[in-house]
PyMOL commands that place a pseudoatom at each C-alpha (Angstrom):
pseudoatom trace, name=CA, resn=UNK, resi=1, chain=A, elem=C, hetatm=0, pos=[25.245, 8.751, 100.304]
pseudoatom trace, name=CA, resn=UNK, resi=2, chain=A, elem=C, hetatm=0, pos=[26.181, 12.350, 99.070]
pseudoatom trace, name=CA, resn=UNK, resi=3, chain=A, elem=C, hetatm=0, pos=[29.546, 13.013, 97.692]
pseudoatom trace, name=CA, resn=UNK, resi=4, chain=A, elem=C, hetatm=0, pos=[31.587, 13.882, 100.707]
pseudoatom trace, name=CA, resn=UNK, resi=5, chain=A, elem=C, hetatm=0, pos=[30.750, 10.586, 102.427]
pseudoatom trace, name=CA, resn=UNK, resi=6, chain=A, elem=C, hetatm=0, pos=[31.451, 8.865, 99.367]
pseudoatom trace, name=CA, resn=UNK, resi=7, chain=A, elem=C, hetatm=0, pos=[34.882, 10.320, 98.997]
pseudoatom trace, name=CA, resn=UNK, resi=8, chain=A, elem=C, hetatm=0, pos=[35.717, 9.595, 103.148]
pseudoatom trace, name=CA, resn=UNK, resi=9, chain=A, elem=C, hetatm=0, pos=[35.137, 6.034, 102.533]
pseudoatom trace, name=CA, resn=UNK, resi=10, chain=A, elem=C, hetatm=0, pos=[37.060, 5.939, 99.437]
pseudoatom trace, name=CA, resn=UNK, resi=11, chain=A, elem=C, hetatm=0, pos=[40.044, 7.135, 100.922]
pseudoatom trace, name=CA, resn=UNK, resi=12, chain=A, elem=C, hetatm=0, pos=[39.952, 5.147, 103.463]
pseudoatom trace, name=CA, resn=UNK, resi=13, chain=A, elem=C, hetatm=0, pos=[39.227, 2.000, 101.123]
pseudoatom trace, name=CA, resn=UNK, resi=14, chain=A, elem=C, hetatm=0, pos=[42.115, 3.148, 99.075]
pseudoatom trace, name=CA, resn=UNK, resi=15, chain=A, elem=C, hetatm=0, pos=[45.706, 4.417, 99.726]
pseudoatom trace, name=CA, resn=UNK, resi=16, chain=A, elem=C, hetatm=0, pos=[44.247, 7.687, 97.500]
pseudoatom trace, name=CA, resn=UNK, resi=17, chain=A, elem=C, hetatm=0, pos=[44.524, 10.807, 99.636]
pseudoatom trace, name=CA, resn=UNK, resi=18, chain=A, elem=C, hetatm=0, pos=[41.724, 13.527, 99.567]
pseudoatom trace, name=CA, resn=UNK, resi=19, chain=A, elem=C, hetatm=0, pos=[43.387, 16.501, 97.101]
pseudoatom trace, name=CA, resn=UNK, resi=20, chain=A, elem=C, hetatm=0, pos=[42.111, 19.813, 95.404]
pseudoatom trace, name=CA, resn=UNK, resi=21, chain=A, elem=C, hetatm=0, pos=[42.206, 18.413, 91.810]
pseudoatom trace, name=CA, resn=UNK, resi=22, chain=A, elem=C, hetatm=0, pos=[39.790, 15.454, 91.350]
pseudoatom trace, name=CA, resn=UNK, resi=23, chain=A, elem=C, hetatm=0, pos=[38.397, 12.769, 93.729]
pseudoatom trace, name=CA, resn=UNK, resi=24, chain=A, elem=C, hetatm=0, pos=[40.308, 10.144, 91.452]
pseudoatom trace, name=CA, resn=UNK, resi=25, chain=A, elem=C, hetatm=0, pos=[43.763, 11.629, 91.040]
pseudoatom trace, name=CA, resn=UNK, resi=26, chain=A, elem=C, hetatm=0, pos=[46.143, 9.554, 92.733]
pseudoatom trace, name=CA, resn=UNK, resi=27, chain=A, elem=C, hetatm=0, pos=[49.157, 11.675, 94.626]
pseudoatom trace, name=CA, resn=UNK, resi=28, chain=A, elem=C, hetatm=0, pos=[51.604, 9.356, 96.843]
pseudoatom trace, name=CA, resn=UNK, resi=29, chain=A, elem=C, hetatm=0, pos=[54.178, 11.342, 98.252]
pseudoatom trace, name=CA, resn=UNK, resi=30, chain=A, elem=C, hetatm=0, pos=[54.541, 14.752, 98.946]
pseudoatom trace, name=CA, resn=UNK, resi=31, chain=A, elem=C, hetatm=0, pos=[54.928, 16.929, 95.626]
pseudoatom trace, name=CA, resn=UNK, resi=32, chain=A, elem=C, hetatm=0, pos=[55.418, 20.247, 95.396]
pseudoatom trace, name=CA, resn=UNK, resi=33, chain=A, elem=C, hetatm=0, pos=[52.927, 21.539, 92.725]
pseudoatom trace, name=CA, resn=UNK, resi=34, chain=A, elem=C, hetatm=0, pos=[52.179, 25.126, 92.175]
pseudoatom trace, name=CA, resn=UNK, resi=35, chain=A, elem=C, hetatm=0, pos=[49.382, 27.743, 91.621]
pseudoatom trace, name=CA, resn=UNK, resi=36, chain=A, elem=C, hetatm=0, pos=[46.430, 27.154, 88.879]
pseudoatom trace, name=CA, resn=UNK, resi=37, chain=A, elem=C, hetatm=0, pos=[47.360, 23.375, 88.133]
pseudoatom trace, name=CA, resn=UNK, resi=38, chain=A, elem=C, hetatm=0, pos=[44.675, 21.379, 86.966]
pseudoatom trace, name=CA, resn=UNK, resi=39, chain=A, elem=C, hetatm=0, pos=[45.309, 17.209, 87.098]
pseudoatom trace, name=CA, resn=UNK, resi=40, chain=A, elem=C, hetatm=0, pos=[42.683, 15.218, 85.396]
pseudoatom trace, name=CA, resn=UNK, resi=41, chain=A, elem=C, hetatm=0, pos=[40.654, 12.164, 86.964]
pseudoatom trace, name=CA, resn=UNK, resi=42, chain=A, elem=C, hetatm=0, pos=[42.774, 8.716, 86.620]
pseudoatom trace, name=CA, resn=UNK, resi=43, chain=A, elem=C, hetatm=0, pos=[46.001, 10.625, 87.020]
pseudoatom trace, name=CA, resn=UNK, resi=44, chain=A, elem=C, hetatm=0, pos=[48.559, 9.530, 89.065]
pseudoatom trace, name=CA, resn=UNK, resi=45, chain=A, elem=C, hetatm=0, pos=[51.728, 11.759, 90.698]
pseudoatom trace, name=CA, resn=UNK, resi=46, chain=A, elem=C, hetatm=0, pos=[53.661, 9.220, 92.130]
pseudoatom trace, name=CA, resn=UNK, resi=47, chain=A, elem=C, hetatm=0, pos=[56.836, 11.477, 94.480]
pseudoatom trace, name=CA, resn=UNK, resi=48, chain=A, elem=C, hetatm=0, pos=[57.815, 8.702, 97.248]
pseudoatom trace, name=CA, resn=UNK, resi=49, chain=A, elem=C, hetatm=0, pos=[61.253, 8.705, 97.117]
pseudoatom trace, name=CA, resn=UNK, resi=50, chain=A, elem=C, hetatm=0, pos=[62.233, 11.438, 94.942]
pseudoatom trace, name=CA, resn=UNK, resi=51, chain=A, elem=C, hetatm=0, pos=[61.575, 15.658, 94.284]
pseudoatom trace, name=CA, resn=UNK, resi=52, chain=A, elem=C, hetatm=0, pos=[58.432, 15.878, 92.130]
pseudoatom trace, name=CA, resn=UNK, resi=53, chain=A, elem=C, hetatm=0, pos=[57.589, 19.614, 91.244]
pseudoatom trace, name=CA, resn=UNK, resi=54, chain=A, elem=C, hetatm=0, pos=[55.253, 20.739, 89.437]
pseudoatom trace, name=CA, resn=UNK, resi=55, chain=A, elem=C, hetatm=0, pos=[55.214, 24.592, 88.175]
pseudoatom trace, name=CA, resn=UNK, resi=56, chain=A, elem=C, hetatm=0, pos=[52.304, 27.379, 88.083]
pseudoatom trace, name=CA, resn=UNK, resi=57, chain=A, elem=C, hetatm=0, pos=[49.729, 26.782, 85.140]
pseudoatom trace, name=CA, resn=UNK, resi=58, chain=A, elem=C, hetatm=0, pos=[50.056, 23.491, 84.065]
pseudoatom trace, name=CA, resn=UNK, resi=59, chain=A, elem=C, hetatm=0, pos=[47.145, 21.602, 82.364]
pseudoatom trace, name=CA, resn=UNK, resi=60, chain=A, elem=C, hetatm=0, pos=[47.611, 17.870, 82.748]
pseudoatom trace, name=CA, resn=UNK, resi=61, chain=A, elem=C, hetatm=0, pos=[44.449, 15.572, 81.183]
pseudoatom trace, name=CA, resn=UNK, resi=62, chain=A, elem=C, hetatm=0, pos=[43.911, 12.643, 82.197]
pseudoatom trace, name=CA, resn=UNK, resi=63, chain=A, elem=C, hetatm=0, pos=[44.980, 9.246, 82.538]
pseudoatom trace, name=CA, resn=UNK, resi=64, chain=A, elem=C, hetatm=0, pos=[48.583, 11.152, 82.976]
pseudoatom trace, name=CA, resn=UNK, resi=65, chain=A, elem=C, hetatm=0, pos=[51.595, 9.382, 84.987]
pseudoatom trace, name=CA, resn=UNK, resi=66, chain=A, elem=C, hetatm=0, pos=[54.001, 11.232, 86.257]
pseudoatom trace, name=CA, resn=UNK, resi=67, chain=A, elem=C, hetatm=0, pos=[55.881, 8.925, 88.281]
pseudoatom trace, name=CA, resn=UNK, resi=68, chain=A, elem=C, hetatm=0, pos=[59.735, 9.198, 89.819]
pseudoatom trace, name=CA, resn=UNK, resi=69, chain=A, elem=C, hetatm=0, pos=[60.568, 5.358, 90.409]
pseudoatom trace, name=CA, resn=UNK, resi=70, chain=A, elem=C, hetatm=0, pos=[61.241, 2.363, 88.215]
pseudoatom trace, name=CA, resn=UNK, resi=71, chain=A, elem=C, hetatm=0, pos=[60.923, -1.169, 89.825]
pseudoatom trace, name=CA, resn=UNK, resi=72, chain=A, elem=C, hetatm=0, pos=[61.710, -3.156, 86.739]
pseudoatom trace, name=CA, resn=UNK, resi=73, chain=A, elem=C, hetatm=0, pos=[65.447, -3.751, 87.242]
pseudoatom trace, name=CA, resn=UNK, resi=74, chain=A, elem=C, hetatm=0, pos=[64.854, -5.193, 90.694]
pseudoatom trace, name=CA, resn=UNK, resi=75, chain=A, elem=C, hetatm=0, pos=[61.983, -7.273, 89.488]
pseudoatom trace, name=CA, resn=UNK, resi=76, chain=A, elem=C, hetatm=0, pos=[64.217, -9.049, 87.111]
pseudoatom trace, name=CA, resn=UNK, resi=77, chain=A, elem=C, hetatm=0, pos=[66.781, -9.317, 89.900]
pseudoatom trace, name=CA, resn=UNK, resi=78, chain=A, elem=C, hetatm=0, pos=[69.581, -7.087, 87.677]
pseudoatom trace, name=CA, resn=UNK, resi=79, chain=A, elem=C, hetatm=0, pos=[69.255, -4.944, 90.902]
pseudoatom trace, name=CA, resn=UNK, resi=80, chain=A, elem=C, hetatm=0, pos=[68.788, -4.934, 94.351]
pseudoatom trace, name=CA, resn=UNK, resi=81, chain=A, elem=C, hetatm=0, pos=[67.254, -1.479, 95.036]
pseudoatom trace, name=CA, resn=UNK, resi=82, chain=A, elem=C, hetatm=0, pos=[63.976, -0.155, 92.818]
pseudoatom trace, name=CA, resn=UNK, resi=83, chain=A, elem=C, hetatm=0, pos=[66.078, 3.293, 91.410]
pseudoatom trace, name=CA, resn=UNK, resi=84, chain=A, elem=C, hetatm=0, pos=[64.345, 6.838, 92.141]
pseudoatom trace, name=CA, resn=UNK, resi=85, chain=A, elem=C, hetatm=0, pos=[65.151, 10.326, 90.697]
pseudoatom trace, name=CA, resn=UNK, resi=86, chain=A, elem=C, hetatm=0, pos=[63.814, 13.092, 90.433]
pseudoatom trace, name=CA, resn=UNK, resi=87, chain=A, elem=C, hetatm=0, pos=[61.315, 15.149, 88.386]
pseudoatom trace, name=CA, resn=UNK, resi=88, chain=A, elem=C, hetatm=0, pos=[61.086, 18.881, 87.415]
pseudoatom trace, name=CA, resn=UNK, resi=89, chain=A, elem=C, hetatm=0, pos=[58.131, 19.967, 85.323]
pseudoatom trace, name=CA, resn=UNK, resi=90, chain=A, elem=C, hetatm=0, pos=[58.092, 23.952, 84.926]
pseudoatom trace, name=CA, resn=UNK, resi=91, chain=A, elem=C, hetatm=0, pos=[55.599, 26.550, 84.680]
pseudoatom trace, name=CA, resn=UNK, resi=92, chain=A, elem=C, hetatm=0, pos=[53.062, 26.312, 81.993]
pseudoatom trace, name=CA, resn=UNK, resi=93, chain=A, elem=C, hetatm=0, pos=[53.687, 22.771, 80.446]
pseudoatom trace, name=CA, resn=UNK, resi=94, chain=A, elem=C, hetatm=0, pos=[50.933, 20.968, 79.010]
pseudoatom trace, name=CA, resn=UNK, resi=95, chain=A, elem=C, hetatm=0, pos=[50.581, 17.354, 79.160]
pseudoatom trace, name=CA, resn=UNK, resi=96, chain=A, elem=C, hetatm=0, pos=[48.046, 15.189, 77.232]
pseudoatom trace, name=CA, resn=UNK, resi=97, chain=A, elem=C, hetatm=0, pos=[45.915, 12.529, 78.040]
pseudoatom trace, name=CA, resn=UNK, resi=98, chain=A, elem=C, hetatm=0, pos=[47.371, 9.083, 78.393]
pseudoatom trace, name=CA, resn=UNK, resi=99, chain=A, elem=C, hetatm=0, pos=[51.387, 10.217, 78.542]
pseudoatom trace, name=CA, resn=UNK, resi=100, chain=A, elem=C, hetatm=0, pos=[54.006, 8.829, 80.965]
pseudoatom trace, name=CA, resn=UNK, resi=101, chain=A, elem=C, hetatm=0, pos=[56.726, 11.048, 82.722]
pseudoatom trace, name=CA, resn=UNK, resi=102, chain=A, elem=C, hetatm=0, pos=[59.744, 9.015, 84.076]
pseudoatom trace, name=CA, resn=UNK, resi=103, chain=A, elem=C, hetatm=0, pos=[62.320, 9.793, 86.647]
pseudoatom trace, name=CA, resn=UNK, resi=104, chain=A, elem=C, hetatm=0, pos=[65.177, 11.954, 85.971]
pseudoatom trace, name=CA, resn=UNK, resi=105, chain=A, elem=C, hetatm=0, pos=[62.889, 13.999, 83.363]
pseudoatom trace, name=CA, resn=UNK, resi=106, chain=A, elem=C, hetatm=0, pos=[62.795, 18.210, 83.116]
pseudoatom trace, name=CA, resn=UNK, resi=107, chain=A, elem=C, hetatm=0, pos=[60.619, 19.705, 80.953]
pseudoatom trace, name=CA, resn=UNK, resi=108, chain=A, elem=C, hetatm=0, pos=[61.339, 23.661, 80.393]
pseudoatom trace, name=CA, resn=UNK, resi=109, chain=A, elem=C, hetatm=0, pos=[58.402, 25.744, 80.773]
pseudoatom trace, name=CA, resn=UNK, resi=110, chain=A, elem=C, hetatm=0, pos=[56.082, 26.596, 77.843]
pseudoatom trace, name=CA, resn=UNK, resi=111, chain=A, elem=C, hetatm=0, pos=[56.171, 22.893, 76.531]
pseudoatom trace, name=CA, resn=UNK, resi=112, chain=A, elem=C, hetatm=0, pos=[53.396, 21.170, 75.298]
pseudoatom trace, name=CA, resn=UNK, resi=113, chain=A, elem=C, hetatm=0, pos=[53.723, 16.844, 75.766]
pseudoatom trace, name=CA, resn=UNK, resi=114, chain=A, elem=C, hetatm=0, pos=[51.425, 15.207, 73.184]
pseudoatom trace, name=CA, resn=UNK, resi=115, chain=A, elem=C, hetatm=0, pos=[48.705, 12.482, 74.075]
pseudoatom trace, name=CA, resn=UNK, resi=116, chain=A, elem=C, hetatm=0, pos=[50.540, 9.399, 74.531]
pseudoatom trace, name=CA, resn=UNK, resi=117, chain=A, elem=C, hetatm=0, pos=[53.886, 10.607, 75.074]
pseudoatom trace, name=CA, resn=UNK, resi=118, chain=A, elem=C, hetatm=0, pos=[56.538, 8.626, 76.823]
pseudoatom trace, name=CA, resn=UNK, resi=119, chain=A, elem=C, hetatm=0, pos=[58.916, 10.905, 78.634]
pseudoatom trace, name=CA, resn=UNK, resi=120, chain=A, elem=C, hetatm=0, pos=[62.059, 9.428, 79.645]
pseudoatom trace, name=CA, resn=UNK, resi=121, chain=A, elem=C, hetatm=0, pos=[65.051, 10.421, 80.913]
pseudoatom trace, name=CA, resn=UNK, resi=122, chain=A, elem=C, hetatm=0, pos=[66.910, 13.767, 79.926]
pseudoatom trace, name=CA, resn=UNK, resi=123, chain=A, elem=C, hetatm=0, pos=[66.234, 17.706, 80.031]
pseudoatom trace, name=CA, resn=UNK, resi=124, chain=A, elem=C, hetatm=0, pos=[63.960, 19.332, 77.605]
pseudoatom trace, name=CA, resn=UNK, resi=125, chain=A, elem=C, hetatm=0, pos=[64.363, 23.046, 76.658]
pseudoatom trace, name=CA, resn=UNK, resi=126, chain=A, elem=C, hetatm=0, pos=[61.353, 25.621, 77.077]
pseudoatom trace, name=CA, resn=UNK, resi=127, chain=A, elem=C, hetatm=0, pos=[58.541, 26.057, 74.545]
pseudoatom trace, name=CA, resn=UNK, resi=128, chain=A, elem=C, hetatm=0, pos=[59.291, 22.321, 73.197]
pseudoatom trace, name=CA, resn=UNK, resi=129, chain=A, elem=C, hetatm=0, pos=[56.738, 20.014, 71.450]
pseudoatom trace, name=CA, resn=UNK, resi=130, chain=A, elem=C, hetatm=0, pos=[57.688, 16.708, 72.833]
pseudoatom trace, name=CA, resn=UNK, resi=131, chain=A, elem=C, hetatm=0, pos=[55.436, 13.648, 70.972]
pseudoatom trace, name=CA, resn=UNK, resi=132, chain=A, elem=C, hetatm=0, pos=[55.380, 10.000, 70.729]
pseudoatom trace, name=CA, resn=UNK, resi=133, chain=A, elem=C, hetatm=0, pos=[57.172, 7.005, 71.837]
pseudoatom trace, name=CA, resn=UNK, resi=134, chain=A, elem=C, hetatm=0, pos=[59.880, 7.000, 71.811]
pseudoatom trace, name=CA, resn=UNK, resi=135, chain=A, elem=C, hetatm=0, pos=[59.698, 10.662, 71.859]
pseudoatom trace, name=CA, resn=UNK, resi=136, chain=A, elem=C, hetatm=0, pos=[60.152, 13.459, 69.393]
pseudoatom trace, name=CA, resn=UNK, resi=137, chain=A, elem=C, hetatm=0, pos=[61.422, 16.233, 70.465]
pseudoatom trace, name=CA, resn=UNK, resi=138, chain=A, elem=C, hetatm=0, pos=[61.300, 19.938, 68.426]
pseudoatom trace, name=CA, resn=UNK, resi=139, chain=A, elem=C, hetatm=0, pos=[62.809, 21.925, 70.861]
pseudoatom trace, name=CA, resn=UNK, resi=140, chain=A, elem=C, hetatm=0, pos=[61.499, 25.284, 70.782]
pseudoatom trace, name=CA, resn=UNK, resi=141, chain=A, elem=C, hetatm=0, pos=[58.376, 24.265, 68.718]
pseudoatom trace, name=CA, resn=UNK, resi=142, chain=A, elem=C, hetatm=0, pos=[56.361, 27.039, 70.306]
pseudoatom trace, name=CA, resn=UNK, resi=143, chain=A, elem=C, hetatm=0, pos=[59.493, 29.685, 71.040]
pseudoatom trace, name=CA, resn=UNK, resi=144, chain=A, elem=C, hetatm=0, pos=[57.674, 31.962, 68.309]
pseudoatom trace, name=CA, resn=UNK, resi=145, chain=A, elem=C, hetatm=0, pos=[53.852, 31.083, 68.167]
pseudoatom trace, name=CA, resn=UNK, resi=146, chain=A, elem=C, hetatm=0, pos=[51.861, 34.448, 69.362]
pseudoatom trace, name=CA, resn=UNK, resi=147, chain=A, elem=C, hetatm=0, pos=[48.342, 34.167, 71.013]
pseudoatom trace, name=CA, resn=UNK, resi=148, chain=A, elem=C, hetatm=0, pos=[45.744, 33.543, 68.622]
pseudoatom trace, name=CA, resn=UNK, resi=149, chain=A, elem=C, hetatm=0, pos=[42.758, 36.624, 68.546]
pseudoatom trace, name=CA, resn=UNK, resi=150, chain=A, elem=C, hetatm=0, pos=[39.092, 35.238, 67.030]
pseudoatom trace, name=CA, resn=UNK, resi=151, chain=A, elem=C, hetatm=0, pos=[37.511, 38.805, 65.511]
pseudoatom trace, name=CA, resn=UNK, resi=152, chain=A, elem=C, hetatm=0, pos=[34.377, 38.327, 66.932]
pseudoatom trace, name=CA, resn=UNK, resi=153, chain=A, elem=C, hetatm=0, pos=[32.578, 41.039, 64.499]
pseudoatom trace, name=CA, resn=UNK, resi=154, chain=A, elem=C, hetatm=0, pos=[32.630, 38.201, 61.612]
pseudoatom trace, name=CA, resn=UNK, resi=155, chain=A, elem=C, hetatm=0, pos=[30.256, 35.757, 61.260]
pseudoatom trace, name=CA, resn=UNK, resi=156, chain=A, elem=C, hetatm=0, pos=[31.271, 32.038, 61.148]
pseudoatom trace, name=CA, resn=UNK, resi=157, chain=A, elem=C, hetatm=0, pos=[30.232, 32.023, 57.093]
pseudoatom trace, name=CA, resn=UNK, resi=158, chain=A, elem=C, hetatm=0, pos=[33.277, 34.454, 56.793]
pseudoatom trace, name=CA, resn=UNK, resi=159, chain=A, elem=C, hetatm=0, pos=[35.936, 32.666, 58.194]
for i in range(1, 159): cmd.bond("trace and resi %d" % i, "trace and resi %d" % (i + 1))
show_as sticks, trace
zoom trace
């Protein structure tokens, strides 16, 4: 069986939808994401229910969750409804392996989310390094960095 067939019958097997990142990224829904993302295998982008958006040139490893709804309140029967809301991740965010992104969550553009991270609820400014859980943020963590430039004249027993 050569790849293509493999990834027919896995889709139909599966409520995974073929998609132009990786043959196991999981997108439900219909989220806008932009130009020159890359999603990493074992991701999920969960948008049924809510916006999901995704900006141009984000990096997200794998085993990421980005997901816009919350069932636990109804499962414990404090609600009736599972609660949605939306998610707004902007140009050129990175987000490392194994981190969660909750509804009602936008992350400014420029801002790097650590492995692990748990992203809940609120609005985080541009060039932010948001880590842990619960999470850190240092808003504008990156605001001043410049591009790092590797002299490639020197030898490695220089540096």
């Amino acid at each position: 069986m050569d790849k293509e067939e493999f990834l027919k019958y896995f889709c139909e097997a599966t409520d995974m939808k073929k998609n132009r990142f990786h043959p196991l990224v999981w997108i439900s829904g219909e989220p806008q994401i932009g130009k020159n993302v890359y999603i990493g295998g074992m991701s999920e982008v969960y948008a049924k229910g809510a916006k999901v958006a995704i900006g141009d040139n984000c990096d997200i490893a794998s085993f990421v969750v980005i997901n816009c709804s919350d069932s636990h309140k109804k499962t414990i029967e404090l609600n009736d409804e599972i609660e949605y809301g939306d998610i707004i991740i902007e140009n050129n965010v990175y987000i490392g392996t194994q981190s969660y992104i909750g509804r009602n969550v936008h992350i400014g553009h420029h801002s790097v989310i650590g492995a692990g991270t748990i992203v809940r609820a609120g609005e985080y400014p541009p060039y932010s390094l948001i880590i842990g859980n619960p999470a850190i943020v240092k808003a504008g963590y990156y605001r001043n960095h410049k591009k790092a430039t590797v002299n490639k004249s020197k030898s490695l027993k220089e540096f």
